[in-house]
C-alpha positions as CSV (number, residue, x, y, z in Angstrom):
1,X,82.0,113.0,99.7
2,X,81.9,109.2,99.8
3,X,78.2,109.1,98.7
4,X,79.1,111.2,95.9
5,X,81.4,109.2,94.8
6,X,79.2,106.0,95.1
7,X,76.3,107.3,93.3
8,X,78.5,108.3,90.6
9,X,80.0,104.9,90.3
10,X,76.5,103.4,89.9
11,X,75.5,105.3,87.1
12,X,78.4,104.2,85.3
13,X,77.7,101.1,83.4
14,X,79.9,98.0,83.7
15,X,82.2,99.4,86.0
16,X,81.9,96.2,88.3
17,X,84.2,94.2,86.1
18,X,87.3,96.6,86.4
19,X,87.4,95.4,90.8
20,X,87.7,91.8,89.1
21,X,89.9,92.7,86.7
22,X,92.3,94.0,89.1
23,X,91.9,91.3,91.5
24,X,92.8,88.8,89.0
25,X,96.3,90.5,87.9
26,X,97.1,91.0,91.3
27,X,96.5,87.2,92.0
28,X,98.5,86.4,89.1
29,X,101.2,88.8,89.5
30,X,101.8,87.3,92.7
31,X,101.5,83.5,91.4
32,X,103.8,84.2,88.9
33,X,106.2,86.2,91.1
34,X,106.0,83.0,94.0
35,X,106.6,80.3,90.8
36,X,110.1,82.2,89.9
37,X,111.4,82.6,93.3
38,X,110.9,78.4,94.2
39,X,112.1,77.3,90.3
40,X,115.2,80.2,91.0
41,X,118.2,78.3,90.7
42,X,120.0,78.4,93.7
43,X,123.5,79.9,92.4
44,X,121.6,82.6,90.2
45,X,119.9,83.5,93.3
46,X,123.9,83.6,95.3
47,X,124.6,86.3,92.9
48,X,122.0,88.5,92.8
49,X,122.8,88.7,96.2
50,X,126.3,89.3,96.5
51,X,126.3,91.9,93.8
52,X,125.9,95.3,95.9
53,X,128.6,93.8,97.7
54,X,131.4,93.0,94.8
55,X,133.6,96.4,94.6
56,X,135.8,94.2,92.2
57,X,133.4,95.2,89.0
58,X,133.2,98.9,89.9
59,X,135.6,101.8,87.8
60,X,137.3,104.6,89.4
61,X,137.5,107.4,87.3
């Protein structure tokens, strides 16, 4: 199955840019994603947190 697979891939021209491409927006997801959680300011993060825990902003119908 696996050598099926391969010797289909290799008849396809320019595939071996789309492994790059993928490695380089996982690498930047993951950049960007660690650059918001250290510039996160400290009392936005406080109430993200605490927010599954307020019951004072929740309705009873």
């Amino acid at each position: 199955m696996l050598k099926f697979v391969k010797n289909h891939m290799e008849s396809i021209t320019g595939i071996e840019i789309y492994p790059l491409i993928s490695l380089l927006i996982f690498f930047i997801f993951f950049v960007a994603l660690f650059y918001w959680v250290i510039t996160a300011k400290k009392e936005y993060i406080t109430t993200v947190s605490n927010l599954p825990l307020d019951n004072q902003n929740e309705t009873l119908s």
